[in-house]
C-alpha positions in Angstrom: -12.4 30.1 -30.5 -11.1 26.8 -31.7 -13.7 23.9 -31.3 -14.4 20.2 -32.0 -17.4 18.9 -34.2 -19.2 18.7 -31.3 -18.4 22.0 -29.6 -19.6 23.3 -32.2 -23.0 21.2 -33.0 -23.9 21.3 -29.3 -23.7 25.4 -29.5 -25.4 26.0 -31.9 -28.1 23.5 -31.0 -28.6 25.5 -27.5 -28.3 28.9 -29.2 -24.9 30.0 -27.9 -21.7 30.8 -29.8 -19.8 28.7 -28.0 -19.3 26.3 -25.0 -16.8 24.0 -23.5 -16.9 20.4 -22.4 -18.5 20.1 -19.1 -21.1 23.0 -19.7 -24.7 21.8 -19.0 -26.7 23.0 -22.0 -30.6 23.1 -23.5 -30.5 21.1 -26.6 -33.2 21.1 -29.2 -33.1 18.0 -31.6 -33.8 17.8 -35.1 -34.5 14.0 -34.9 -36.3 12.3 -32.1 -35.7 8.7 -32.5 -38.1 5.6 -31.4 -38.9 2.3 -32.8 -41.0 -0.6 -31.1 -40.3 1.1 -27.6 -42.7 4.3 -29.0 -45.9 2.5 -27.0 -44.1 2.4 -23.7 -43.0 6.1 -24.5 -46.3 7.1 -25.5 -47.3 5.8 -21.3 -44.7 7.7 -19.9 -45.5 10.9 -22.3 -49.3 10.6 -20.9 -48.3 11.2 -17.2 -46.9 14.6 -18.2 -49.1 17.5 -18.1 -48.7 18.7 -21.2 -51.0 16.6 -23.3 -50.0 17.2 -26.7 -46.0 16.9 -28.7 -44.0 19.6 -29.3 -42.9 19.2 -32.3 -44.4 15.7 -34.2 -42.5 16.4 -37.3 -39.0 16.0 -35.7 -40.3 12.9 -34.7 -39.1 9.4 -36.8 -40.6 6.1 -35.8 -39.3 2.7 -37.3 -41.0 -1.1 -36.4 -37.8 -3.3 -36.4 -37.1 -4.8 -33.2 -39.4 -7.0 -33.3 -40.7 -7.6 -36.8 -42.6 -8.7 -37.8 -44.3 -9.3 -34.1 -43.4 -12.9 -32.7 -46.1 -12.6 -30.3 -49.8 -11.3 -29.8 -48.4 -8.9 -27.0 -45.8 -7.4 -30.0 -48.6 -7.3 -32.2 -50.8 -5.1 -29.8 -47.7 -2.9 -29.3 -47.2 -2.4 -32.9 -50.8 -1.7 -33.6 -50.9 0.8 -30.3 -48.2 2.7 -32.3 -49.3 2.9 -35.4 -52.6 4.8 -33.4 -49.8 6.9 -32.2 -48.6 8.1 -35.7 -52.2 8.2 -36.8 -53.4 10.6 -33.6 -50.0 13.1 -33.7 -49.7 13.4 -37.4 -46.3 11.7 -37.2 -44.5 12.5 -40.7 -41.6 9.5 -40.6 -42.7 6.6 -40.4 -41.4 3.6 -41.0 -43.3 0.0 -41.1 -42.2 -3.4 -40.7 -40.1 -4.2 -43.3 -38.7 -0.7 -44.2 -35.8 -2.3 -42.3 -33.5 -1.0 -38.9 -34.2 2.6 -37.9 -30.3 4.1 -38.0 -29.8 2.8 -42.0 -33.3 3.8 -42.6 -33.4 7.4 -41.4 -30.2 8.0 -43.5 -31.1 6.5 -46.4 -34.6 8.6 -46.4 -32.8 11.8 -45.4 -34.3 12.2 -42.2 -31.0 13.4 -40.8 -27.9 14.5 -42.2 -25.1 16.4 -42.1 -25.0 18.9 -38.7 -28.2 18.2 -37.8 -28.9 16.3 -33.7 -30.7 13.2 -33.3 -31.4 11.8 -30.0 -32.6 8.8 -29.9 -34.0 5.8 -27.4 -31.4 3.4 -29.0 -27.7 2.9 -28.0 -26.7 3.3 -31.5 -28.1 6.5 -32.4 -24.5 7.3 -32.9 -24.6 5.7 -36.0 -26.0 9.0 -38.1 -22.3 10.2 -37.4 -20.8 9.0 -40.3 -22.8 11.4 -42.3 -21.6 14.4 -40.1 -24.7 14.4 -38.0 -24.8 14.0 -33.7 -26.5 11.1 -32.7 -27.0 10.4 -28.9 -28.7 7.0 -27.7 -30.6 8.5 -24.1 -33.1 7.0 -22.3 -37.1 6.5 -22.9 -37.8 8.7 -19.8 -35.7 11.5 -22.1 -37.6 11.1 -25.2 -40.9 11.5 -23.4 -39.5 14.8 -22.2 -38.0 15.6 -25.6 -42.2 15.1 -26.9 -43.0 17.2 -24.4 -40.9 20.3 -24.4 -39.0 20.3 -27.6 -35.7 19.9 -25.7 -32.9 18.2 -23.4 -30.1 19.3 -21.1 -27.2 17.8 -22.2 -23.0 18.0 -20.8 -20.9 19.2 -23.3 -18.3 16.0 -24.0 -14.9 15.9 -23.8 -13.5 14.9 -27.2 -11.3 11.7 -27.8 -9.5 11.6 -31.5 -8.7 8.8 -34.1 -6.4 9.3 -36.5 -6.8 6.7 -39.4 -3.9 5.9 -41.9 -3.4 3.2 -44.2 -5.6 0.9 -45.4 -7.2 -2.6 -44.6 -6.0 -5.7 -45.8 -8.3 -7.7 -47.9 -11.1 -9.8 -45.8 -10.4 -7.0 -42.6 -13.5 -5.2 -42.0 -14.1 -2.0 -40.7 -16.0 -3.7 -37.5 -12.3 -5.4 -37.1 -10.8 -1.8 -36.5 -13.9 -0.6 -34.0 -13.7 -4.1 -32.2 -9.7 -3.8 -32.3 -10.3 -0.3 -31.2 -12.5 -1.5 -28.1 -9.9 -4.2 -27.0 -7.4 -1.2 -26.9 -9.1 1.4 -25.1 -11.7 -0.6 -23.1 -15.6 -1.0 -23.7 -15.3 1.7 -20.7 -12.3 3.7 -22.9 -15.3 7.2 -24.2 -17.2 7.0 -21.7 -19.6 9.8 -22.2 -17.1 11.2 -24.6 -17.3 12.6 -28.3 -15.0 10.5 -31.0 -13.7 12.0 -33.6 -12.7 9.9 -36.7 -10.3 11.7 -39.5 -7.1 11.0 -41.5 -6.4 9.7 -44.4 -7.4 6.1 -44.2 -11.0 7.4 -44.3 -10.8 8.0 -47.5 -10.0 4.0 -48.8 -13.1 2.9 -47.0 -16.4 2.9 -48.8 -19.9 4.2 -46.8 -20.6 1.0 -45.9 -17.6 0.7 -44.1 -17.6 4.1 -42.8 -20.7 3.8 -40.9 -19.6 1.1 -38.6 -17.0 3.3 -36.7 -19.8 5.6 -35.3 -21.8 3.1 -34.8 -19.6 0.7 -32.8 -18.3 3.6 -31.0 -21.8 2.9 -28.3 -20.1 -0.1 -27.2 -17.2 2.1 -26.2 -19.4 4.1 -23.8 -18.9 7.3 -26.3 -21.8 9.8 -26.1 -21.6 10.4 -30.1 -19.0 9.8 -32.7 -18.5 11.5 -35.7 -16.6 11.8 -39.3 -16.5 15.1 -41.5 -18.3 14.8 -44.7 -16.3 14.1 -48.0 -17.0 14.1 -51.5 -17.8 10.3 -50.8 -20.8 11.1 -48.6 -22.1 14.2 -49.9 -22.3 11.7 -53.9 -23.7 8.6 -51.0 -25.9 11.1 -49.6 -27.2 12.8 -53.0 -27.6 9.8 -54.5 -29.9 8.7 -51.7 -32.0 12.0 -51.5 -32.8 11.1 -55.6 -34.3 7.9 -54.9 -36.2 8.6 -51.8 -36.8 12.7 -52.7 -37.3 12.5 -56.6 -39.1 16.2 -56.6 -37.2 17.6 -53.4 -33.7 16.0 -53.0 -32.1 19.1 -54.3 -33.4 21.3 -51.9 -32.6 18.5 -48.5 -29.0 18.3 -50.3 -29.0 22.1 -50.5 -29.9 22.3 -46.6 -27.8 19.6 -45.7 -24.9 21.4 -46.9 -25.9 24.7 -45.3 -26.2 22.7 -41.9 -23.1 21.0 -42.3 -20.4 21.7 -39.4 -16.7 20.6 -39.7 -13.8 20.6 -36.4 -10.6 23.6 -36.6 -7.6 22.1 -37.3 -6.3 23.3 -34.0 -9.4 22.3 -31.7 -8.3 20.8 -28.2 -8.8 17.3 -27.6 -8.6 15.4 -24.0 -7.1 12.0 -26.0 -5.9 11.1 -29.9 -5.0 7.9 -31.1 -3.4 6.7 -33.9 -4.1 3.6 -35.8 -2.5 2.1 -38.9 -5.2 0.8 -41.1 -2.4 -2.0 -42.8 -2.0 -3.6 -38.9 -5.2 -4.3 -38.2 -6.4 -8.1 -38.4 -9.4 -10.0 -37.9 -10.8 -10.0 -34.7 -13.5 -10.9 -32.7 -15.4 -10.3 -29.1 -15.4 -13.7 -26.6 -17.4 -13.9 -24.2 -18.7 -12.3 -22.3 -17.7 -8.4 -22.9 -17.3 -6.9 -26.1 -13.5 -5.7 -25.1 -12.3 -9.2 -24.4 -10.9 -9.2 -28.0 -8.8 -12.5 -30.0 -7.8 -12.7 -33.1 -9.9 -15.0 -35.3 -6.7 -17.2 -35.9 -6.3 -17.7 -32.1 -10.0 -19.2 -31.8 -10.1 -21.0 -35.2 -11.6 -23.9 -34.8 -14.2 -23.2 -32.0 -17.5 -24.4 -32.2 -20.6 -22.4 -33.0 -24.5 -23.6 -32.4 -25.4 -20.3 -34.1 -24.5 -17.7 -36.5 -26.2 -14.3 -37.4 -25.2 -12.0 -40.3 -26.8 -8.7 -40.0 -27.5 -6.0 -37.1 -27.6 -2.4 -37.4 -23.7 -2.2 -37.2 -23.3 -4.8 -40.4 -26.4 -5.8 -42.2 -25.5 -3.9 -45.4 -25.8 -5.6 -48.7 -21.6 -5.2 -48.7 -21.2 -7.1 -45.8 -23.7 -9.6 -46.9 -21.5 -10.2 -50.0 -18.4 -10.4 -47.9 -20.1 -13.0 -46.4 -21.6 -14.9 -49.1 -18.0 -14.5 -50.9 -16.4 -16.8 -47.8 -19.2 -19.4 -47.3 -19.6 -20.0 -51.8 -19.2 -23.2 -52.8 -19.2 -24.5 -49.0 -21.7 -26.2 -46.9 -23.0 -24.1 -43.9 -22.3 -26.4 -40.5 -24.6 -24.4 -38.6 -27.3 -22.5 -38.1 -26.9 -19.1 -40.2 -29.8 -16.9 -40.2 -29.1 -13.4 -42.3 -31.1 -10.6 -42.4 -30.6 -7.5 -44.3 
């Protein structure tokens, strides 16, 4: 039977050979998800009955919300969960300073290609530009995830974009997602899977790439997705070198054995069409992120404040995208940046 990406990850994730959207299924994650909300999922976790995790090596735990802590209460939280790790023999780990959980976990190889990460973070969609399911779900969930080793999850309809062309010099890729979300509405997927494919894929670099998933939250979308090329698997290899040295081969080896890819004839409930070449510059106005203008049509506007960073674009190629516009100029106001 013909399926989408995540027909297929879901299935085999709940042990079945296949399903279709609307099923209710069992899911078991690879990749549980929590950063500086671990402490107040650690409370809820204590009012089960079961008393001890599941599975603590699927677990991956990143301090960068707030860090470092701005306050003493921060503080407390962050050393409350670092007694966490400590007592549950919690594997990945990641301190203050390692940087924002959704780069760091792929950069580190802690999920990959066909593997399921659920997360307590909107934008745990963002592992889907490696090929992977990411799911943002709720703290309550994740407590139940620690307990049990698994989650009932509906199968999601599938919504398709179909990428061709390529951007014009100084468009980003968060000018086609934002673009994207003035078109179909920040209510456009909700609870759907998107599918990104076509050609234009192929002119954008990782960086780039890892926006769409990512951005695809703001769209209501459940998880979002793009197949694997020769561009991520040499990304993803070169990644598993530097943080792997003695074991990337063998996490490159199961990454490729894990990897899942859509028929060419699966079903989907919507497919869109976008031509790389027409998108411009863009940006969300107050106060909803699909009430979308073209930067020309608010030149001019004031600022107080600007920030350059965020899990969706705090890559060092956005930061020299940046720092290519502003050289030689005098910065009017407030710019912080943060990797």
């Amino acid at each position: 039977m013909s399926a989408t990406f995540v027909e297929k990850i879901l299935a085999r994730g709940a042990g079945r050979e296949s399903v279709q959207p609307g099923e209710v299924l069992d899911i078991e994650p690879d990749v549980v998800l929590s950063h500086d909300n671990t402490a107040a999922i650690w409370k809820l976790f204590g009012e089960l009955p079961h008393g001890r995790i599941r599975y603590p090596d699927r677990l991956a735990i990143t301090l960068d919300h707030a860090a470092p802590p701005p306050t003493p209460k921060h503080a407390q939280n962050h050393a409350d969960i670092r007694r966490f790790v400590a007592e549950f023999g919690v594997q990945n780990f990641f301190e203050v300073g390692r940087g924002i959980c959704h780069q760091v976990h792929c950069e580190e190889g802690v999920v990959g290609p066909g593997m399921i990460l659920l997360g307590a973070d909107s934008h745990s969609t963002h592992c889907g530009w490696l090929g992977a399911f990411g799911a943002g779900i709720g703290r309550t969930e994740i407590a139940a995830i620690w307990a049990t080793g698994q989650l009932w999850l509906r199968v999601p309809e599938t919504l398709r974009v179909t990428l061709t062309g390529q951007l014009a010099p100084g468009v980003m890729s968060k000018d086609l997602t934002i673009s994207l979300i003035g078109q179909l509405y920040a209510e456009g997927a909700n609870y759907m899977a998107v599918e990104f494919d076509g050609p234009g894929i192929a002119t954008m670099t990782p960086d780039m790439r890892a926006v769409l998933p990512n951005m695809m939250a703001e769209m209501g979308a459940k998880s979002a997705y793009i197949a694997p090329d020769d561009v991520t698997w040499g990304w993803i290899e070169q990644q598993l070198r530097r943080s792997r040295p003695d074991r990337w081969q063998d996490r490159l080896n199961y990454f490729r054995e894990r990897a899942l890819y859509p028929d060419a004839d699966a079903a989907y409930s919507e497919a869109h069409t976008i031509d790389l070449s027409s998108i411009e510059p863009v940006v969300s106005c107050p106060h909803t992120v699909d009430h979308v203008a073209r930067v020309s049509e608010v030149a001019g506007q004031h600022i107080d404040f600007g920030f350059i960073g965020t899990c969706t674009n705090g890559r060092l190629e956005d930061i020299a995208a940046a720092a290519a516009v502003v050289r030689g100029q005098r910065v009017r106001a407030r710019l912080l940046v943060i990797p």
